[in-house]
C-alpha positions as CSV (number, residue, x, y, z in Angstrom):
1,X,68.3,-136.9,151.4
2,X,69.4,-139.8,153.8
3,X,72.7,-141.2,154.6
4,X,71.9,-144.8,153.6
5,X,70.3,-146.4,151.0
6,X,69.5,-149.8,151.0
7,X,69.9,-151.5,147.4
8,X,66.4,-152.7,147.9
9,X,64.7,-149.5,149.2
10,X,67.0,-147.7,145.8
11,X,64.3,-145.3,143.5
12,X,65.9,-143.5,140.6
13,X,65.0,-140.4,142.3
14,X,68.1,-141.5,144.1
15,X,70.2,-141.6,141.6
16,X,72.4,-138.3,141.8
17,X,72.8,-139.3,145.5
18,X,74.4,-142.1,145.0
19,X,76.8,-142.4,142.0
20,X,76.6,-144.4,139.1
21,X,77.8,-147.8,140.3
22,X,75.6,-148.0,143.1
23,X,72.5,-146.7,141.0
24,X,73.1,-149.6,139.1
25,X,73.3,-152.0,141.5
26,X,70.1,-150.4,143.1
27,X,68.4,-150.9,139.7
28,X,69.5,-154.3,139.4
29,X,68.3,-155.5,142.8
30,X,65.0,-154.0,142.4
31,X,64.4,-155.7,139.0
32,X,65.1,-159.1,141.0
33,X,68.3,-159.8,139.2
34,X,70.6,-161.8,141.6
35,X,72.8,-158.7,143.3
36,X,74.6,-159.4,146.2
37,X,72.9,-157.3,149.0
38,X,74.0,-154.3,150.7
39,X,74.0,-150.1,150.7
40,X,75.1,-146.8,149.4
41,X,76.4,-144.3,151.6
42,X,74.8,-141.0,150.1
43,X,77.1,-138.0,148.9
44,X,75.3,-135.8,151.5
45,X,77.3,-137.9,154.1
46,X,80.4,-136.7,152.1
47,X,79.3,-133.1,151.3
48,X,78.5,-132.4,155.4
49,X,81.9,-134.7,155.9
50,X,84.0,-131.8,153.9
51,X,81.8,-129.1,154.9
52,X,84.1,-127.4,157.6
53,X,85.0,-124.2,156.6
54,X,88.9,-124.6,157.7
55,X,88.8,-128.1,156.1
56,X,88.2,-126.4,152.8
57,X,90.5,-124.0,153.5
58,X,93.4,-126.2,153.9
59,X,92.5,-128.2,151.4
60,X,92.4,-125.2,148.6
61,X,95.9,-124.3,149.9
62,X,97.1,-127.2,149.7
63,X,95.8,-128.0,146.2
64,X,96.9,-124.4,145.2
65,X,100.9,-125.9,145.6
66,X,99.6,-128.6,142.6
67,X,102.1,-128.4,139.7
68,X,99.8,-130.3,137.3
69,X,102.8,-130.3,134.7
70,X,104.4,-133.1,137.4
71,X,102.0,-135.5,138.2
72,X,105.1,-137.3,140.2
73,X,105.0,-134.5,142.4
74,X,101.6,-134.3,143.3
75,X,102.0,-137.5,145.6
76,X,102.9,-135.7,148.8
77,X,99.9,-133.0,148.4
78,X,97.8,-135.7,148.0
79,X,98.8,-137.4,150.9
80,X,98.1,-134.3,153.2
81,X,94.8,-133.6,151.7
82,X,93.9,-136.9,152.6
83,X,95.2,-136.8,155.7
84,X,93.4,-134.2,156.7
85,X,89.9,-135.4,155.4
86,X,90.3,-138.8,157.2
87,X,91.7,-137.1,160.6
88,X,88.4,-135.4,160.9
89,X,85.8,-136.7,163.1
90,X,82.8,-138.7,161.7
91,X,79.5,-137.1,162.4
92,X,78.0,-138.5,165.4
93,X,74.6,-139.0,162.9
94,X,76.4,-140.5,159.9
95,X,78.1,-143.3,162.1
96,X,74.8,-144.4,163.7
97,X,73.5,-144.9,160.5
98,X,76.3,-146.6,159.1
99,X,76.2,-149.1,161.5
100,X,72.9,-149.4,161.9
101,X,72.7,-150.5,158.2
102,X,75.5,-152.9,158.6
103,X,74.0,-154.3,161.2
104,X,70.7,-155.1,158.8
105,X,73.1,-156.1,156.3
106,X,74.6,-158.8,158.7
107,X,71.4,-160.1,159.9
108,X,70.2,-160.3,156.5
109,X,73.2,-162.6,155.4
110,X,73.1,-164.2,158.6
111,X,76.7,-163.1,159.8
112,X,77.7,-161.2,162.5
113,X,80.9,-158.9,161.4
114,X,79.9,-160.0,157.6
115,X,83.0,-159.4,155.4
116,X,82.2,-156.7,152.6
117,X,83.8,-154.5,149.6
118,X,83.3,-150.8,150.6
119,X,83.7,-149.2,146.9
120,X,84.2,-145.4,145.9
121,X,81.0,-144.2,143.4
122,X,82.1,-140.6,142.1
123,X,79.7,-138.7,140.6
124,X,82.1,-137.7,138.1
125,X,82.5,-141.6,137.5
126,X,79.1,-140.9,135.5
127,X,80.6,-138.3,132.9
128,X,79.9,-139.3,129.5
129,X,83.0,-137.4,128.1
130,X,85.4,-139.0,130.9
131,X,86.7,-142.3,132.3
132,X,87.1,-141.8,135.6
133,X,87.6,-145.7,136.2
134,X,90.5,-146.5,138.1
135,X,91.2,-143.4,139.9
136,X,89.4,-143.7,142.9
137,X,90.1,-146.5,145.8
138,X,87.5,-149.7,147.1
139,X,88.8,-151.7,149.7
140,X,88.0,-155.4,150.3
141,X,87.2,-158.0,153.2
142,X,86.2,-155.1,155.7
143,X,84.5,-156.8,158.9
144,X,82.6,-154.6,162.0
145,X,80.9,-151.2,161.7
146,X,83.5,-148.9,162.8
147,X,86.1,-150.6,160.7
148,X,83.1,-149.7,157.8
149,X,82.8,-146.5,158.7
150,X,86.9,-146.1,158.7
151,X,87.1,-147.5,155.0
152,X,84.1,-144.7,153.8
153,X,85.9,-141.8,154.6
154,X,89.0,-143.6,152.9
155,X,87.1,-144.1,149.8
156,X,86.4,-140.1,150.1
157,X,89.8,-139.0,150.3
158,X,91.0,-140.9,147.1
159,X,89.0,-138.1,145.5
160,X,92.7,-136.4,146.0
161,X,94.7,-139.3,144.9
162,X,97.9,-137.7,143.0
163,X,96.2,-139.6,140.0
164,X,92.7,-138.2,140.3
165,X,93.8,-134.7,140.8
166,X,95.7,-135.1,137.7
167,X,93.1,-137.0,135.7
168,X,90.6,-134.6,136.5
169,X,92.4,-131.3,135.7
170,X,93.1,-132.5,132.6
171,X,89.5,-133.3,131.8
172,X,88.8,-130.1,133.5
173,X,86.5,-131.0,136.2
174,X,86.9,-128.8,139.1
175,X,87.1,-130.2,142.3
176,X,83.6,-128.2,143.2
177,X,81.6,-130.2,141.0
178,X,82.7,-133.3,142.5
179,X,81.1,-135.7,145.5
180,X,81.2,-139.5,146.7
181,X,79.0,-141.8,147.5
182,X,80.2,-144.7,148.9
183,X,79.0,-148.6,148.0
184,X,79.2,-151.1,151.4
185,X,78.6,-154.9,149.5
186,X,78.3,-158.2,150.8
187,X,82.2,-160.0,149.5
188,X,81.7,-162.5,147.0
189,X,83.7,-165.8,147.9
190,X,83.9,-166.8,144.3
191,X,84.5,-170.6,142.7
192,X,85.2,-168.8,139.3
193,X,84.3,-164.9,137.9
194,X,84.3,-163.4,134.3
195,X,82.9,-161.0,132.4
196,X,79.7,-161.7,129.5
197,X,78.5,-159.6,126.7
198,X,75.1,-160.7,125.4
199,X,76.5,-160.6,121.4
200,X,79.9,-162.1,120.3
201,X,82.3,-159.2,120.5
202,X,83.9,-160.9,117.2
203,X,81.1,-160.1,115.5
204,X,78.6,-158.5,116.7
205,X,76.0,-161.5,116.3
206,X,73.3,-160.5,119.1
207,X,72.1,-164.1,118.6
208,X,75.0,-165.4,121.1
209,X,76.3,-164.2,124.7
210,X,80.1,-165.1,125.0
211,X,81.3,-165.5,128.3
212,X,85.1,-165.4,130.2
213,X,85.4,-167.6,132.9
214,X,88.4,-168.2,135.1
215,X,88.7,-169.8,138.5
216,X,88.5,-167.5,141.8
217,X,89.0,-163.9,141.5
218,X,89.7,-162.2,138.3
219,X,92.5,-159.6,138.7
220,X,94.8,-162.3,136.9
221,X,92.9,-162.6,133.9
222,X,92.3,-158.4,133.3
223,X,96.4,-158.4,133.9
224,X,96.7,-160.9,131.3
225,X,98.5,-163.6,133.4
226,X,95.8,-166.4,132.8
227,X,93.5,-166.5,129.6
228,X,90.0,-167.4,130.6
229,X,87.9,-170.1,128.9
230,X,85.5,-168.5,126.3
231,X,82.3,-170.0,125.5
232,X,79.5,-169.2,123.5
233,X,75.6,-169.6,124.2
234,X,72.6,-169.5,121.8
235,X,70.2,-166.8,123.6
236,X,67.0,-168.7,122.4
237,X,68.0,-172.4,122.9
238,X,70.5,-171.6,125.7
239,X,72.9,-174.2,123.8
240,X,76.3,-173.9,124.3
241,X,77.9,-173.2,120.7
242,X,81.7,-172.8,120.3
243,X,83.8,-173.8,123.4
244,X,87.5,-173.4,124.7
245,X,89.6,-174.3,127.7
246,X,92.7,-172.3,128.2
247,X,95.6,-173.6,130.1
248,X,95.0,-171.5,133.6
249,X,98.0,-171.5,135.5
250,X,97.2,-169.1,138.3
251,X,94.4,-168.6,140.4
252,X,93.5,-165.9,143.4
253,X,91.8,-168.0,145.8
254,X,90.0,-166.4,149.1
255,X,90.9,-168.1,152.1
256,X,89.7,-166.8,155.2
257,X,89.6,-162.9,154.7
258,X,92.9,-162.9,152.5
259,X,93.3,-163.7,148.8
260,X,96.0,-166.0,147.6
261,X,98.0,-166.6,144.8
262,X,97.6,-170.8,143.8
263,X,99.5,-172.2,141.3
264,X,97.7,-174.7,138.9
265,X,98.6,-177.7,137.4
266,X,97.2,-181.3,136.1
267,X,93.2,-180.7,135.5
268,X,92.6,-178.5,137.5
269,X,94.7,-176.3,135.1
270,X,93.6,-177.6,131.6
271,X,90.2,-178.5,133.1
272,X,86.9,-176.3,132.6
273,X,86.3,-173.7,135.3
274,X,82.3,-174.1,134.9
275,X,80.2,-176.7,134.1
276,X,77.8,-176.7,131.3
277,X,74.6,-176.5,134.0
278,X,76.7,-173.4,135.1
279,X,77.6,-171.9,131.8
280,X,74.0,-171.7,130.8
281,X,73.1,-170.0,133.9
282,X,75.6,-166.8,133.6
283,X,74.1,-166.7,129.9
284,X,71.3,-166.5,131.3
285,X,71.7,-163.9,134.3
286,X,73.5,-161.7,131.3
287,X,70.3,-161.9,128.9
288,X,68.1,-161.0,132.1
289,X,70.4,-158.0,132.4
290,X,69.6,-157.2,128.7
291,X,66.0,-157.4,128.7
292,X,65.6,-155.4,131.7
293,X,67.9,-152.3,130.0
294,X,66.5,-153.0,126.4
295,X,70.1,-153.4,125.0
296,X,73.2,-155.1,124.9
297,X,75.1,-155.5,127.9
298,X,78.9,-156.3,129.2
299,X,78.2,-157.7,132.7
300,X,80.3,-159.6,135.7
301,X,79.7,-162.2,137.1
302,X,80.8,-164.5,139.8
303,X,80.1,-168.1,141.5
304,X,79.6,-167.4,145.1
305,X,80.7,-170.4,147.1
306,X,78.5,-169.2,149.9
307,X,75.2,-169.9,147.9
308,X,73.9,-173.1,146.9
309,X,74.9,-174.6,143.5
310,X,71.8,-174.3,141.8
311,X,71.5,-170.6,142.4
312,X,75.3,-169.5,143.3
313,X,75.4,-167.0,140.1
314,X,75.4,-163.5,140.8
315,X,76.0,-160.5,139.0
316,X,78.4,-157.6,140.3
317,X,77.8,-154.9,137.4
318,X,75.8,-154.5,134.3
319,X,76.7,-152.0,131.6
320,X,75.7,-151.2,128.1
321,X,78.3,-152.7,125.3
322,X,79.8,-149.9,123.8
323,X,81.8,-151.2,120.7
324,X,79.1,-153.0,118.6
325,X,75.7,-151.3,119.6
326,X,76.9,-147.6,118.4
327,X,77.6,-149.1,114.8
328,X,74.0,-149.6,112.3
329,X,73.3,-153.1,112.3
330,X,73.7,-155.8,109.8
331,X,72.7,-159.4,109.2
332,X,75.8,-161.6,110.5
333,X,76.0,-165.3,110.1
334,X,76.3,-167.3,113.7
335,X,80.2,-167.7,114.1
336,X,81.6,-170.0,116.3
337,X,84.6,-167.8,116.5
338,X,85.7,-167.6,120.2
339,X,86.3,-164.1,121.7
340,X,89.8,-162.5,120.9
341,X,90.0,-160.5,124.2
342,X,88.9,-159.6,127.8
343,X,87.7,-156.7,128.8
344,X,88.8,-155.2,132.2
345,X,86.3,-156.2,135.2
346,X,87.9,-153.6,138.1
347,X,86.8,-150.0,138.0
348,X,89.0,-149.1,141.2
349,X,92.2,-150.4,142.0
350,X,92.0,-152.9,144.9
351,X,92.8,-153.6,148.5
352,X,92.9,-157.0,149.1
353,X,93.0,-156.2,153.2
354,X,91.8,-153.8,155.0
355,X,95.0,-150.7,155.3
């Protein structure tokens, strides 16, 4: 097994090695969906990384002090377990490799010191009796190999976060069963993000895919500040169907390598956040996703500034939509309908600068 992945190189032979996320996004690229490039660190980097017999040793006595009853008091454990996981040295093999496929990744992007998201990809993430969504770190805006390499061994030692230790005692997941991979990712500079489901989540009609759209990032929409335009889009005819603008007060705007927080107002508040060219191209990047899994899918989605306008939409993450496609189908009527809620589009708390 290698240390590196590419997402272009990704088989699914690979898959175990590299966590669920970043299997996706190694599926995605290599069915020519529009991914932002970049690479999985493999969990053999983390298995040799935590190897070290007195490692392990300190670790299991420190972990053995857990009162799982007190989650509150699990915080300072944590911190020394991942203290000691990030105070040991990188191998001499797994940072050469590291940087060697940054390095790729900035030449293919054409930027030296390219800003990227380095994002945790647990293999227990993948449990289908389990969300493990959440518990584990990513880190955003990360610029220069070392600083890469830093961030990876960071995203490993949020595998002992007081929250994760918790979380996965009580699903009973023992800490044996349980290894990283890492995803490094080009950042996405976005004009506006959202989330798409290729039915109506009102409904179930799998004749539509609605979309949420709000400008810049879209932590403010998931917290519920803002309330994202909805739209709907006939998959045959790519019309749009059912339309409305929400009143976005608040945007998270990149500038430079730190997000900030923008206050709207005049049209630029009441206005759209897409135009209609652009609303039939996330529908279709979402119905794409859909045909290439052979079922429904909730995706993200993002307007990368950096791209040109005709082709700035990429997708971030494609899974299967979990609420309508378990139930038997029925003959629904088109409804114009627009979509009651918004489903989260974070899987790891975030970082917005490097720590």
């Amino acid at each position: 097994m290698p240390y590196v992945v590419h997402f272009d190189e990704y088989t699914p032979e690979q898959s175990l090695s590299v966590g669920g996320k970043n299997a996706s996004l190694g599926e995605m690229t290599g069915a020519g969906l529009a991914v932002p490039p970049g690479f999985a660190v493999t969990t053999r980097a983390f298995t040799e990384h935590v190897a070290d017999p007195d490692m392990r040793r300190e670790v299991g006595d420190l972990l053995s002090q857990a009162d799982l009853q007190y989650p509150a008091a699990l915080e300072p454990i944590s911190a020394a377990v991942r203290a000691r996981i990030e105070a040991a040295p990188l191998a001499t093999g797994l940072a050469e490799a590291v940087a060697v496929a940054y390095d790729r990744l900035c030449n293919c992007c054409g930027v030296d010191e390219l800003p990227v998201a380095v994002r945790s990809s647990a293999t227990c993430e993948d449990a289908p009796d389990a969300s493990f969504a959440g518990e584990h770190d990513s880190f955003l805006w990360v610029r220069g190999a070392t600083e890469v390499a830093r961030h990876v061994v960071r995203c490993w030692s949020s595998l002992w976060t007081a929250r994760a230790i918790s979380y996965r005692a009580a699903s009973g997941y023992a800490d044996t069963v349980v290894a990283m991979s890492v995803g490094v990712q080009k950042m996405v500079r976005p004009i506006a993000s959202g989330v798409a489901f290729t039915l109506n989540p009102t409904n179930g009609d799998r004749s539509q895919v609605a979309i949420d759209a709000s400008w810049g990032l879209g932590e403010p929409v998931v917290s519920g500040e803002v309330t994202p335009d909805n739209y709907l889009v006939d998959k045959v005819l790519f019309e749009i169907t059912s339309r409305k603008v929400s009143n976005k007060t608040v945007e998270l705007r990149v500038e430079g390598d730190r997000v900030e927080r923008v206050e709207l107002s005049g049209e630029r508040a009441t206005g759209p956040c897409l135009a209609d060219a652009e609303i039939k191209a996330v529908a279709r990047l979402a119905r794409q996703a859909e045909r290439h899994y052979g079922c429904p899918q909730d995706i993200e989605w993002a307007l990368d500034s950096e791209l040109p306008s005709a082709d700035n939409v990429v997708l971030l993450q494609s899974r299967p939509e979990t609420v309508w496609s378990r139930q038997v189908r029925q003959p629904v009527a088109t409804s114009t309908n627009v979509m009651e809620s918004i489903v989260s589009t974070l899987c790891a708390p975030i970082h917005t600068r490097p720590q």
